[in-house]
N, C-alpha and C positions, 0 to 999 in steps of 0.2 A: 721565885716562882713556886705556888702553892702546890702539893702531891694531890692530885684527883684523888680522893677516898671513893668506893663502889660496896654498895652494901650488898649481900648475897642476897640474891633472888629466893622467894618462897617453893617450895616446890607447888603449888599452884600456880603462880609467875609461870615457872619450867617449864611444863606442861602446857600450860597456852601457850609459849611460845614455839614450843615442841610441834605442838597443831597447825601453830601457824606455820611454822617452815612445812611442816607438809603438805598444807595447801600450795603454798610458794614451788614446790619440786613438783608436783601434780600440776601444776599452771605452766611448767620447763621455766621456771625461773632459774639464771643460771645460778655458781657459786660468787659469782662476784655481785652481783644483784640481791642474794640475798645476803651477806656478807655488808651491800650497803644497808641493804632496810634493817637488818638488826644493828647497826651503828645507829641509823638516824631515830629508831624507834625504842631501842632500849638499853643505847651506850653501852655496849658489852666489846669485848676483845674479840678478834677476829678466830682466838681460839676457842672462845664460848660461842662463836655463832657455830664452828665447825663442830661441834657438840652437840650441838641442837640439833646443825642436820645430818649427823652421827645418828639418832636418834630417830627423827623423823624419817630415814630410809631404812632402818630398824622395823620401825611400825610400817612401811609401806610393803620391807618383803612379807610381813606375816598376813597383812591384809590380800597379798596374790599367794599365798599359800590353799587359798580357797579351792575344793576341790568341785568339779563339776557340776555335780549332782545337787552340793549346796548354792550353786551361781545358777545354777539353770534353775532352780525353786525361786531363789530370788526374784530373778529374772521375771519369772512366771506371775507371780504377787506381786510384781511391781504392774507386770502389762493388766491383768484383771482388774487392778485399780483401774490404770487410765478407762479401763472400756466402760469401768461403772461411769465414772465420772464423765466421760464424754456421753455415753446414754442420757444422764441425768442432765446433762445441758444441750440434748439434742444435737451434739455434733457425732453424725453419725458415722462421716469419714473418718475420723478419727477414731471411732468403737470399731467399725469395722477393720482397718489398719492394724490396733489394738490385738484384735481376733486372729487375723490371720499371721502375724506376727506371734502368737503363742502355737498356732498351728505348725508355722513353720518351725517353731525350736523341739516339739515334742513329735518332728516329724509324722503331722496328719498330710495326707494329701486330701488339697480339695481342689 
């Protein structure tokens, strides 16, 4: 019986697979679930998939590390967009939705 040889993965490889398991825990993919998909996607050991999502919940508590003030700007720049873009396609329920939804986080009463 021949020994499976595994060549080491690039850190580029890593890295994406890094990502992807973090979508996969952002999606509640469980451990066993993603434990298959890096078997069937990139024949790794069950303790290099545990690595990965060593890693990718690594990157996830530092992305909720975000403090308010920068999530509520986001937030804010993300609603603006839609209200442009729904103006510029005439959907007005949705500009207005848009609107009142950045009113409501920066506390305007209207």
């Amino acid at each position: 019986m021949a020994k499976k040889t595994h060549t080491k993965s690039t850190n580029a490889e890593m890295t994406a697979r890094i990502n992807t398991v973090y979508g996969l825990l952002i999606k509640s993919y469980s451990r066993f679930e993603i434990l298959q998909y890096a078997a069937e996607h990139w024949d790794v050991s069950e303790r290099t998939a545990d690595i990965y999502m060593q890693r990718a919940r690594q990157l996830i508590a530092k992305d909720s590390e975000i403090e308010r003030p920068e999530w509520l700007a986001a937030a804010i720049a993300r609603l603006v967009k839609y209200e442009q873009k729904a103006g510029r396609d005439e959907n007005l329920q949705v500009a207005i939705k848009a609107l009142e939804t950045q009113a409501k986080l920066l506390r305007f009463d209207i």
